[in-house]
N, C-alpha and C positions, 0 to 999 in steps of 0.2 A: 212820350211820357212827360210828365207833369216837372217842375224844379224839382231841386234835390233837397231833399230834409233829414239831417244828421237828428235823431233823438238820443239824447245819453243823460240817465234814470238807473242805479242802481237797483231800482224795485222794478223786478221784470213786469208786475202787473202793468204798473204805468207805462211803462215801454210796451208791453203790446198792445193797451187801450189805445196811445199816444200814435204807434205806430198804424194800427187798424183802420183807426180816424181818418187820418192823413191821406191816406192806401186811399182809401173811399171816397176822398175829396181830390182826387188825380195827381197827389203828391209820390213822389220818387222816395224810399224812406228806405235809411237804414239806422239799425242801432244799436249801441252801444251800453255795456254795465258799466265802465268806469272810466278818468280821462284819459287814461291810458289808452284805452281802447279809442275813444274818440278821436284822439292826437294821431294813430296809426290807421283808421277811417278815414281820417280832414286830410291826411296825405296821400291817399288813394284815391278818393271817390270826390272830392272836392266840392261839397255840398254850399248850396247858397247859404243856409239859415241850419243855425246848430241850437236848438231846442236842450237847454243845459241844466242838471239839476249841480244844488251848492253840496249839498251834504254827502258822499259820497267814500267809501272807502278807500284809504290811499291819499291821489291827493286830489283836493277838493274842487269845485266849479268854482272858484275866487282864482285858487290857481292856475288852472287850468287856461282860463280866460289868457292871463301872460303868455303860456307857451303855445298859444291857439293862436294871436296876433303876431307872433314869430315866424310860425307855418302861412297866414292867409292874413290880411290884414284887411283886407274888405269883407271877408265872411261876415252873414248878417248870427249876432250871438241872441237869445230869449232866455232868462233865466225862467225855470221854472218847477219851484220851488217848494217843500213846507216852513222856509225858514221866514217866521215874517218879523225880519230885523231893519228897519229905516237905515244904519250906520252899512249895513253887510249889501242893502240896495240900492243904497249911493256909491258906494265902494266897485261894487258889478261896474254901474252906468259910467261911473269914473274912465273904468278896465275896460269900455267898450260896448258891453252890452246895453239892447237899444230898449228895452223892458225887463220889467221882473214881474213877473206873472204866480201868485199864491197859489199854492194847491187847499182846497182842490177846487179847482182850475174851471171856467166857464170853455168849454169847447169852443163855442161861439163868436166868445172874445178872442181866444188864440187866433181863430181861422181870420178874425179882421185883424187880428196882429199880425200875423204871419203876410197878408194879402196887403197891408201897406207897410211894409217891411219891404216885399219882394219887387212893389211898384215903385219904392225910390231908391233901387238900387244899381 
């Protein structure tokens, strides 16, 4: 089996587009609706690369990001988002994450984000 790919998307569509993708490109994928969920997945399943949306019910992918780096501190984080704020994707990159990726999203782009993501890590 392929690396491990955390997706967490409060919008189930995107999570199963996001997740299908993946599947199909010989990635290992589980996922998640909220960070909640994420934070109790990244302690089990210990994914390479966590595929993060910001907006999110509860608490958000900004925060998220902090207690994500508490549990894994080398996990590769992708924000990927509809939020397209310059101050909230500097703020991500700051907290770790290595992109912010706009929805909606070029598949294509992700797959080489993800693919040198996973090659310097």
């Amino acid at each position: 089996m392929g690396e491990k790919i955390l997706v967490v998307d409060d919008e189930k569509a995107v999570r199963d587009a996001l997740e299908a993708f993946l599947k199909k490109k010989g990635y290992e994928v589980s996922a998640a609706g909220t960070a909640d969920e994420c934070l109790d997945l990244l302690a089990k399943e210990r994914p390479r690369v966590i595929l993060l949306d910001i907006r999110m019910p509860g608490m958000s992918g900004v925060e998220a990001i902090k207690k994500i780096r508490e549990i894994d501190a080398e996990v590769g984080i992708i924000m990927v988002t509809a939020v397209v704020d310059e101050e909230v994707a500097k703020e991500t990159i700051r907290l770790g994450a290595s992109d912010y990726i706009v929805k909606p999203f070029d598949l294509d782009y992700l797959e080489r984000t993800l693919t040198v993501k996973l090659a310097t890590m």
